[in-house]
C-alpha positions in Angstrom: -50.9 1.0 17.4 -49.9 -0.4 14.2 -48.9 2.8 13.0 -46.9 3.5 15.8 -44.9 0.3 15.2 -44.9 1.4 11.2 -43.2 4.7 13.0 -40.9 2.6 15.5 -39.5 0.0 12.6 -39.3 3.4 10.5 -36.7 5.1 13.2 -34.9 1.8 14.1 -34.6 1.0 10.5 -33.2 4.9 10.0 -30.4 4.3 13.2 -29.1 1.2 11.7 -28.6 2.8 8.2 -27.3 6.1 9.4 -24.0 4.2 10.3 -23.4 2.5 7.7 -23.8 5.5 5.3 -21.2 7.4 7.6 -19.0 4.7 7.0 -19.4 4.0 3.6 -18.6 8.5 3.5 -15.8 8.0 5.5 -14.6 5.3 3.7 -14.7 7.3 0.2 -13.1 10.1 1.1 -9.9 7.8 2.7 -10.2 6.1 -1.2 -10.1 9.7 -2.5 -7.2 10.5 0.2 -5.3 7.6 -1.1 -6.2 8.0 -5.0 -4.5 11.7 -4.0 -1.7 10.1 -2.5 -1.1 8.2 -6.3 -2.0 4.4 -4.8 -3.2 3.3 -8.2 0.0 4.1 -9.9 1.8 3.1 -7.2 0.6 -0.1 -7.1 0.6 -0.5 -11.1 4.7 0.4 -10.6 4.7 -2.4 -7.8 3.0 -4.9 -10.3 5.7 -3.6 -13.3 8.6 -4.5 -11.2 7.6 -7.8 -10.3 7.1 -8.9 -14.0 11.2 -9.6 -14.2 11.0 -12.2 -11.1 7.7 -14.0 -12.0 9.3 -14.4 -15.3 12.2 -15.8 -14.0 10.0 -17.7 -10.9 8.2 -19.0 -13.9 10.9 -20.1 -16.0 12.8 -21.9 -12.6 9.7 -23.7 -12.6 8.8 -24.9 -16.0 11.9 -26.4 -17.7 11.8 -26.2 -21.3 9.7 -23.3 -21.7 9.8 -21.2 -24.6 10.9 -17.3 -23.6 7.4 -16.5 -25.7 5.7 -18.5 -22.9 7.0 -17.0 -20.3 6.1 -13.7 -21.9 2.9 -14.8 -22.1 2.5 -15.6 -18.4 3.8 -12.7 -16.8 1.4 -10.3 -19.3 -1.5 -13.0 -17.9 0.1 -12.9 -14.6 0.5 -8.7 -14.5 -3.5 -8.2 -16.1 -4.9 -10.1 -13.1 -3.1 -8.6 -10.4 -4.3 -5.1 -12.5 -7.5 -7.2 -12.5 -7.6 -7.4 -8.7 -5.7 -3.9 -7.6 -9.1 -2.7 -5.9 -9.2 -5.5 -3.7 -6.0 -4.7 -2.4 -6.7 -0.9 -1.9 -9.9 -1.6 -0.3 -7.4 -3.4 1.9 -5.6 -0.2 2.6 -9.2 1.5 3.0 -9.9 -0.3 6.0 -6.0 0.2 7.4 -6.9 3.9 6.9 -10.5 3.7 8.8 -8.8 2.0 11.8 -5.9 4.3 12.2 -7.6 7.6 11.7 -11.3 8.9 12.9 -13.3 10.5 10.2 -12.6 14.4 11.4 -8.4 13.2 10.8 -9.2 12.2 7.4 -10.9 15.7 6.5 -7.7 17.1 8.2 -5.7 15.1 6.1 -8.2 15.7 2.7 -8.0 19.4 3.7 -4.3 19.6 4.1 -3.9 17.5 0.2 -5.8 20.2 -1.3 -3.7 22.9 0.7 -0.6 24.7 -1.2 1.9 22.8 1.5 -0.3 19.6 0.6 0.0 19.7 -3.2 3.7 20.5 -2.5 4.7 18.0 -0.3 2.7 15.4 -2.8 4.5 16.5 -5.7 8.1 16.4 -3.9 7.7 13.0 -2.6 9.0 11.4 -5.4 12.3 13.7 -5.5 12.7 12.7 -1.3 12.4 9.0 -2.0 14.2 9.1 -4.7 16.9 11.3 -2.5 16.5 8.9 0.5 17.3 6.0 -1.7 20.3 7.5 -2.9 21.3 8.3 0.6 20.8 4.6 1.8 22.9 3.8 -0.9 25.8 6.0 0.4 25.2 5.5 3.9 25.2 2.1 3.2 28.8 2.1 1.0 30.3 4.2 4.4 28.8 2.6 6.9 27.9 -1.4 5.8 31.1 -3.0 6.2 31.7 -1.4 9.9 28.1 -2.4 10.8 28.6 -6.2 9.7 31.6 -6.6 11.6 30.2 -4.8 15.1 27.4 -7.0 14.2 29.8 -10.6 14.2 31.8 -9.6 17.0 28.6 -9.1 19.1 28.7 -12.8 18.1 31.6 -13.9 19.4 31.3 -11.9 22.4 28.3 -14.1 23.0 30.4 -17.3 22.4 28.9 -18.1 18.8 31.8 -19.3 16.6 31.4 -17.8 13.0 33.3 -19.3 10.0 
């Protein structure tokens, strides 16, 4: 009898485990999906852009300190967000694991490694850069046009507008 329950605890202890190594499977190849995808540099470009507004956030809220300071901070500032970037993609991790099921994110690992994959991954750059260029454009044309449809929906609705 008592081996039986040695065997029982055994298999139960096997079907709780199984899971969570599926999981924790799934859960590295969506990290390797979105190490593929550039995440890390991504998000070290993200933390490189901010350093100009948490200087200046910092400087707006210190009076009197030294541009030296400031320097200081947003280096301090930019090697603890560095610090805590992992956090963050296991963030995105979990965004991953609830949007797609575990067979999608071999599709999607499969299709990265593909020809088409590697291509579209390396062009991505290019398009945003393209689309941002566009919006710019578009925006030149179309901005003023849009603003004013947008105010006399306004006053249609009786808002007065100075």
């Amino acid at each position: 009898m008592q081996r039986f329950a040695t065997v029982l605890l055994s298999f139960a202890f096997l079907l709780v485990m199984l899971p969570a190594q599926a999981q924790q499977s799934t859960n590295d190849k969506i990290r390797q999906l979105i190490e593929m995808d550039g995440a890390r540099a991504v998000a070290d470009g993200v933390i490189d852009r901010q350093r100009p507004l948490v200087r200046k956030s910092f400087l707006a809220g210190h009076s009197g300190a030294s541009n030296e300071m400031a320097d200081a901070y947003v280096d301090a500032f930019a090697a603890e967000l560095t610090a805590r970037r992992d956090e963050f993609l296991d963030l995105i991790v979990a965004v991953y694991a609830k949007t797609f099921t575990a067979a999608e994110i071999d599709g999607l690992l499969a299709f990265h490694a593909s020809p088409l994959g590697q291509k579209a991954r390396n062009a991505a750059p290019a398009i945003m850069l393209g689309g941002r260029e566009a919006g710019v454009i578009w925006g030149k044309k179309n901005g003023a046009a849009v603003a004013a449809a947008a105010m006399a929906k306004l006053k249609a609705k009786g808002y007065t507008v100075k």
